[in-house]
Steps between C-alpha positions, in 0.01 A plus 500: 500500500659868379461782749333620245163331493428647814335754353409610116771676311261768353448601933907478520593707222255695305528817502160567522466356827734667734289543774483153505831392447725273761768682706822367347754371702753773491190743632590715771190321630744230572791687746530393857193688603295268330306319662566193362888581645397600787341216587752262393729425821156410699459145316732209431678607177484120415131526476417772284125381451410660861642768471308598137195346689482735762570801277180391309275446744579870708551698120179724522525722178583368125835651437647307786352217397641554110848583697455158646425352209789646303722383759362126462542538133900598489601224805312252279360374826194344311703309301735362784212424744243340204225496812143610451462622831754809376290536158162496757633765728568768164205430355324535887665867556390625142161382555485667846603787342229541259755417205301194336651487175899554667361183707340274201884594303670310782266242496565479057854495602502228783350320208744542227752398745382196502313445872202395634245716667394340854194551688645830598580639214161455299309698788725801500455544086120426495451766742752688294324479173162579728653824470475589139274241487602271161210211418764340247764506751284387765423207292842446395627459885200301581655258227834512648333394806331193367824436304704489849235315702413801712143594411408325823720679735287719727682797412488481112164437533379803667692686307369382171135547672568897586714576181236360289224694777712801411403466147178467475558093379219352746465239280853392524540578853231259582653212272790517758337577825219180414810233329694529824501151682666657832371845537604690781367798662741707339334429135105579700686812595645589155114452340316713762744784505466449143113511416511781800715735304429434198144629509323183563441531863164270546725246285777557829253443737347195318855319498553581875144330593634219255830507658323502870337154396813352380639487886781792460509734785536864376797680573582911474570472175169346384355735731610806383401408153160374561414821777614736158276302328254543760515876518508506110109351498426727793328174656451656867358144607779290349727782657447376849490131445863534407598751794413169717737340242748743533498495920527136458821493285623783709471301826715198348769765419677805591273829362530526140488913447439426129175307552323705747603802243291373237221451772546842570460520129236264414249694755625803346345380181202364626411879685558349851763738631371432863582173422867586340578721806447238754745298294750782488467546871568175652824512283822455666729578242393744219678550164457774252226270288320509830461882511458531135194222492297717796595798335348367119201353666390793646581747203330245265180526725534926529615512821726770474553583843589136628766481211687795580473423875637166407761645275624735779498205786720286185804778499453533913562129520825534309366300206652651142158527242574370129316612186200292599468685794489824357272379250271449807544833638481684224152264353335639896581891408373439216135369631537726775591841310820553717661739223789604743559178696525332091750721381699489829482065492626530105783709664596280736547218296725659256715738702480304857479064403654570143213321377486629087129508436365267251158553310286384745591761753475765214178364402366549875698908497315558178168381615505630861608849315235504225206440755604770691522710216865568490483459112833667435681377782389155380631587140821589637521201631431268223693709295786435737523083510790331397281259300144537255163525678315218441109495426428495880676808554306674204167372593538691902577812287270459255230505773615731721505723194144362438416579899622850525423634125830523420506569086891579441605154753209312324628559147877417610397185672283408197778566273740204681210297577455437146875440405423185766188387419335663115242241570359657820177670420518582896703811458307654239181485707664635812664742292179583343327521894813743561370777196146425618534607864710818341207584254726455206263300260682613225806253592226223630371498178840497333556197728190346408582521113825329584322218665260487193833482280646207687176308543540556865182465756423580842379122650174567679517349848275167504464229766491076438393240699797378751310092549347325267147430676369099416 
């Protein structure tokens, strides 16, 4: 095996791709401050392999890692050791890292080498290729599997089950899930958390019933998946017949902060925040998902002043928000009409966490400033983002234009509206309402002729039958 294989020659040395490039060996990346050097008296020098292990494992940001790499390219350490558990680790780290197709490279050159993939090895590149999720190269390592004799190792199994979840590929999914002889709990897991977030969450709770009858004994994982699922089909009745679930698996273990989280969650979802806070309370030890859950219930359900309160008792406790968070906070000014305390939050996370907004909490700005009728302020502000508005964005705008009578906003917002969506015969009636409440019939009959032209028409509102009635 050539050093190489290790990765693709166009990622080595076209020019084109310098950002992505290895560190060569003569880098300055490489003096004794590096910390692959710096590490290097701490481990037997005879055993090279834990040394490079442990560098892997602690590397938290992708140059190291591509340092580390580099470094295991020039000592041709792949080569001397021939071992998959060195291949597994690399491909491990990348995937960790969010670098999927860095990880599945490894994996192509572990190949050409000449070695087997183990029952490690398979698990780490399925979840991998989950990533950027590939259904021909999903189906190629689920051949390599059967090739190898490992399609019934626990491990490959469930990982086949979620990458194929991942995709959409029920079908497929199912073909391995039902053809195991010895399934394990881990492969009920990989199906519920599965179904659960891949929009099918009756389908989640269905195979946990199922699952239930077969004699396994639910664990957190299986809980957490089938509680989302739970919360997802707002089933307030199902909700507590899996809390008792939940305080059983709870008592055979040490408290599991993730699953009472997505209780907190589920009765979020299903409007019971009496029901979330008792959760929350008996807590002993509460994370930032914690916070952030109470704090999303109660904005989802308007209640402004309980978020913020919430909010404030998160940052006394210590506890650092993340985006979600803020997405929370800023989601209860905007139900509430806290102008001030919105703009100070969107502060905060930029110039006190270092949080960058993303479009969510710009879509939550924009609307919370367009209801109160801060039409300029809230063109500012989209005019400011670092990325495109998307049709969310334009549709607050285009009714708080609508809501306040605004005629210059309304015509701007209409203008990008329609770059997004031509098709929307939406924003020429609201832009049409926006002339109306202004008197301006000459431009609502303007707008009128256009919809004529384009063989747009308002859709009357109408009602159907909901049951069919025997």
């Amino acid at each position: 095996c050539k050093a190489s294989q290790i990765a693709t020659p166009q990622i080595l040395h076209s020019p084109r791709n310098r950002n992505h490039i290895f560190v060569p060996p003569n880098s300055s990346h490489f003096n004794d401050q590096s910390p692959i050097n710096q590490t290097q008296s701490k481990y037997n020098p005879e055993d090279p392999g834990e040394r490079i292990a442990d560098l892997l494992s602690n590397s938290t940001h992708l140059l190291l890692l591509r340092q580390i790499h580099a470094h295991v390219i020039r000592t041709h350490f792949l080569e001397s050791s021939n071992l998959p558990l060195h291949w597994n680790n690399l491909i491990r780290s990348y995937t960790r890292l969010n670098s999927p197709i860095r990880a599945f490279q490894v994996y192509l050159a572990m190949s050409r080498c000449g070695l087997f993939p183990d029952h490690y090895t398979l698990p780490i590149t399925l979840k991998a290729v989950g990533q950027i999720y590939s259904l021909k190269t999903s189906q190629q390592l689920h051949g390599v599997a059967i090739r190898h004799g490992l399609d019934g190792n626990e491990f490959v199994e469930s990982g086949l089950i979620r990458v194929y979840l991942k995709g959409g590929e029920f079908g497929d999914a199912y073909k391995v899930f039902d053809g195991s002889s010895e399934r394990k709990l881990g492969s009920w897991n990989a199906v519920i958390a599965g179904l659960s977030q891949g929009g099918r969450p009756k389908d989640a709770v269905h195979m946990f019933l199922r699952m239930r009858r077969s004699g396994f004994m639910a664990d957190g994982v299986t809980i957490v998946s089938v509680v989302s699922a739970c919360g997802s089909l707002g089933d307030l009745k199902l909700a507590v017949q899996l809390h008792k679930i939940v305080f059983q698996v709870k008592h055979k273990r040490n408290e599991d902060t993730l699953m009472l989280n997505s209780l907190i969650d589920m009765y979020g979802k299903c409007g019971r925040m009496d029901l979330a806070h008792e959760v929350f309370s008996k807590m002993h030890e509460r994370d930032v998902s914690s916070w952030t859950s109470m704090i999303v219930g109660y904005a989802m359900h308007g209640h402004a002043t309980e978020a913020m309160d919430c909010f404030r008792a998160m940052i006394d406790s210590n506890v650092m928000p993340n985006h979600v968070t803020f997405v929370g906070v800023l989601s209860a000014c905007v139900h509430g009409g806290m102008v001030d305390e919105g703009k100070h939050c969107f502060q905060l996370m930029k110039n006190v966490y270092g949080i960058e907004p993303q479009m969510q909490h710009y879509g939550c700005m924009a609307d919370l400033l367009g209801r109160a009728g801060s039409l300029e302020d809230a063109r500012n502000l989209v005019e400011g983002m670092p990325m495109k508005p998307n049709v969310v964005i334009w549709g607050c705008l285009l009714a708080a234009s609508e809501r306040h009578s605004d005629v210059n906003m309304g015509e701007w917002v209409a203008k990008h509206f329609l770059e997004l969506e031509p098709w929307n015969d939406g924003i020429y009636v609201v832009l049409s309402n926006i002339y109306a409440n202004r008197d301006m019939w000459k431009q609502v009959e303007k707008i009128r002729e256009i919809m004529k032209q384009r063989r747009l028409a308002k859709l009357h509102g109408y009602s159907r039958v909901t049951s069919i009635i025997d």
